[in-house]
N, C-alpha and C positions, 0 to 999 in steps of 0.2 A: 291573323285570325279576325274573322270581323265580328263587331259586337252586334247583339242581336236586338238591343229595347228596340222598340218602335219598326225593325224594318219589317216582318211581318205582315205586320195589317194596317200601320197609320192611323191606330183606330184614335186615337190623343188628337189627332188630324183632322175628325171626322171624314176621314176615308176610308169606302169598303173596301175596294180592289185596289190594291198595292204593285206596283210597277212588276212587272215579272221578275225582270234582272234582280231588283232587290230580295223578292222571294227565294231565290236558286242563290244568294250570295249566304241566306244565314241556315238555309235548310229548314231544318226540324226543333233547331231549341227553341224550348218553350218563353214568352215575353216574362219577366221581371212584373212582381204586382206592384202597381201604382200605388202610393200613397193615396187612404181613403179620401175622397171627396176632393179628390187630386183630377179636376176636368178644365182646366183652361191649357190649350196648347200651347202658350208660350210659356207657363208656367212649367210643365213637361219639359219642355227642350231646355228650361233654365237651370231645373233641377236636376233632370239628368245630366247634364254636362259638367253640372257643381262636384256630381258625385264619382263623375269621371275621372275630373281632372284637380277636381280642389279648389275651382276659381270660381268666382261668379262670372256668368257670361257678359248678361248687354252691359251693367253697371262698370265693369272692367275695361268692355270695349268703349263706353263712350266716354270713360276718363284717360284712357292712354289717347285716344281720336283727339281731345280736346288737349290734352300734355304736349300732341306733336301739331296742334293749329297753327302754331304761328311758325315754324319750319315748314308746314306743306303748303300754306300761302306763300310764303319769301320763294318756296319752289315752284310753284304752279306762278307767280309771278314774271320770276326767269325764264321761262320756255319761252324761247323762239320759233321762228319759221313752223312747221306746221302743225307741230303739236303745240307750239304758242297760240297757231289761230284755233285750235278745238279749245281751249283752254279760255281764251278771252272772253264768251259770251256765258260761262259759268262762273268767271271772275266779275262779270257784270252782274248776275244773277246774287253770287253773294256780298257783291259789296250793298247792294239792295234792299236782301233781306235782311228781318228784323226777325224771325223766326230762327229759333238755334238748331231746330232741325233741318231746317232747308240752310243754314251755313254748314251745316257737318256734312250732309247732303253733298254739296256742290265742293268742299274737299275729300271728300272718298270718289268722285268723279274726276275730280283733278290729279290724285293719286293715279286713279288708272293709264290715264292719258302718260304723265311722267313715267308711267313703266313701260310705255308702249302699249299697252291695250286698249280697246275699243270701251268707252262707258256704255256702251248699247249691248256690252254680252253680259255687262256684270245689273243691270240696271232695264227693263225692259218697259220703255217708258211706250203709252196707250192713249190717246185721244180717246174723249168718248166716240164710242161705237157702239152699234149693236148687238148683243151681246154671244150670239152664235160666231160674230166673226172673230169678237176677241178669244171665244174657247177654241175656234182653232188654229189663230197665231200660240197660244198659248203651249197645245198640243206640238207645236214644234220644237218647244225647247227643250234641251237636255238638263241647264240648270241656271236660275238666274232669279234675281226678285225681278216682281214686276210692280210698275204703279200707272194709276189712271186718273188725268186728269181733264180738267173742263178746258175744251180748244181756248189756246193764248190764256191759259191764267198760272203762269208756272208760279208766281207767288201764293197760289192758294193751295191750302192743305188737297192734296191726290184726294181722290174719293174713297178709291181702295188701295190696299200695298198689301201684296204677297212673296209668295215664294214657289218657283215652282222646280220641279226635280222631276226627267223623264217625262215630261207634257202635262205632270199630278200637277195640280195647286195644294198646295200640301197644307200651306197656312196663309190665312188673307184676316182683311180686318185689321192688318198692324199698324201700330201709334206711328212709324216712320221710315224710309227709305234705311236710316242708321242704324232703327233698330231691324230692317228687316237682314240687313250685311252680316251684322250681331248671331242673329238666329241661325242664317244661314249656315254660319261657319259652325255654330252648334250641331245644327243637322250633318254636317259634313262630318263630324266628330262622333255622334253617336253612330249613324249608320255605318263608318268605315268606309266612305265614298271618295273616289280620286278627285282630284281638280280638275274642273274643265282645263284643257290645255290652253283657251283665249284668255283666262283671266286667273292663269293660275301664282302669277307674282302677286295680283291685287290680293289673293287669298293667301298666300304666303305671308305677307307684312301682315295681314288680318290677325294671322296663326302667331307669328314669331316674333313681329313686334309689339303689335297691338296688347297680345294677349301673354308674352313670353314665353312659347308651348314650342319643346326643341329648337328655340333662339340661337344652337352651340351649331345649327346644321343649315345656316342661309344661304341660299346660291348669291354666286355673287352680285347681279344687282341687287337683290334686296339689301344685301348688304351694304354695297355703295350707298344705296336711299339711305340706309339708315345711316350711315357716317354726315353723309349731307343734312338730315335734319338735326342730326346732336350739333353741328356745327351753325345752326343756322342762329338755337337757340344758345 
């Protein structure tokens, strides 16, 4: 059964028009009333998810992300041959930064590569452009954060970070690439949304490790990953 807050109308989102697919998935029940004076969206997706599931989201996910730091370096270090060469110029990136976002950043991108996935379906990164042409690369995705940054300064804070689902920017403005993975996986929980199938192991550990939400039911590489980071540490 899929849970109905927010897929309606996005209105927490400030969006009018709500993807169709989402529309036709919840029907007719009425939205849940928001807590009064309850208008910042990430606050929304923080608390709805609290009340879902009993956990806080981002706060959760970025102390289990930081619990498993030094296991997903020891492993993003190990990769060889060609997922060692997508891997080394992010292990350049964070041996770099002095920024703890852009370190958590470039291990959830390393995560992905170790699982076999592409960091460009979970991560949808944007040189500045003009901004008709980014809405409609944007319009092509089915679901992914996305961030924008000033040509050649990948040390400097993105301009913007969002998230988009169905080609919507559903939420922009966010404090970090870590917290936007955090949200995502919120949204993925409120609305009752499938995994994209490219990055759907990244979103699995996101789910099962990160956050321990049906941990008892991992396929098994995640599960592998996760024997390899208990052992690392």
């Amino acid at each position: 059964m899929h849970r109905p807050c927010f897929a309606r109308s996005f209105l927490c989102f400030r969006i009018l028009v709500p993807p169709p697919s989402l529309l036709s998935a919840v029907g007719e029940t009425p939205l849940p009333k928001l807590p009064s004076g309850q208008n910042n969206p990430t606050t929304c997706v923080n608390e709805e998810f609290h009340r879902l599931v009993a956990l806080p989201l981002e706060s959760k996910f970025f102390e289990q992300l930081d619990f498993y730091s030094s296991g997903l370096l020891a492993l993003a270090r190990s990769k060889k041959g060609t997922a060692g060469a997508k891997i080394t110029p992010i292990l350049h990136t964070f041996d770099q930064a002095e920024d703890i976002n852009l370190k958590r950043e470039c291990l959830l991108k390393a995560l992905a590569i170790a699982l076999g996935e592409d960091t460009g379906d979970l991560v949808k990164e944007f040189v500045d452009s003009p901004q008709d042409d980014l809405q409609v690369d944007l319009e092509q995705v089915t679901m992914a954060v996305f961030s924008i940054r000033p040509e050649g300064c990948i040390e400097l804070p993105p301009e913007d970070i969002g998230i988009v689902i169905e080609g919507v920017t559903v939420l922009n403005g966010l404090s970090s690439v870590t917290s936007a993975c955090a949200l995502l996986l919120g949204l993925i929980y409120i609305l009752n949304l499938a995994y994209p199938k490219s990055i759907r192991y990244t979103l699995e550990v996101f789910q099962k490790v990160f956050m321990g939400l049906d941990s008892q039911k991992m396929s098994p590489k995640v599960h592998t990953l996760l024997g390899k980071l208990q052992s690392a540490d």
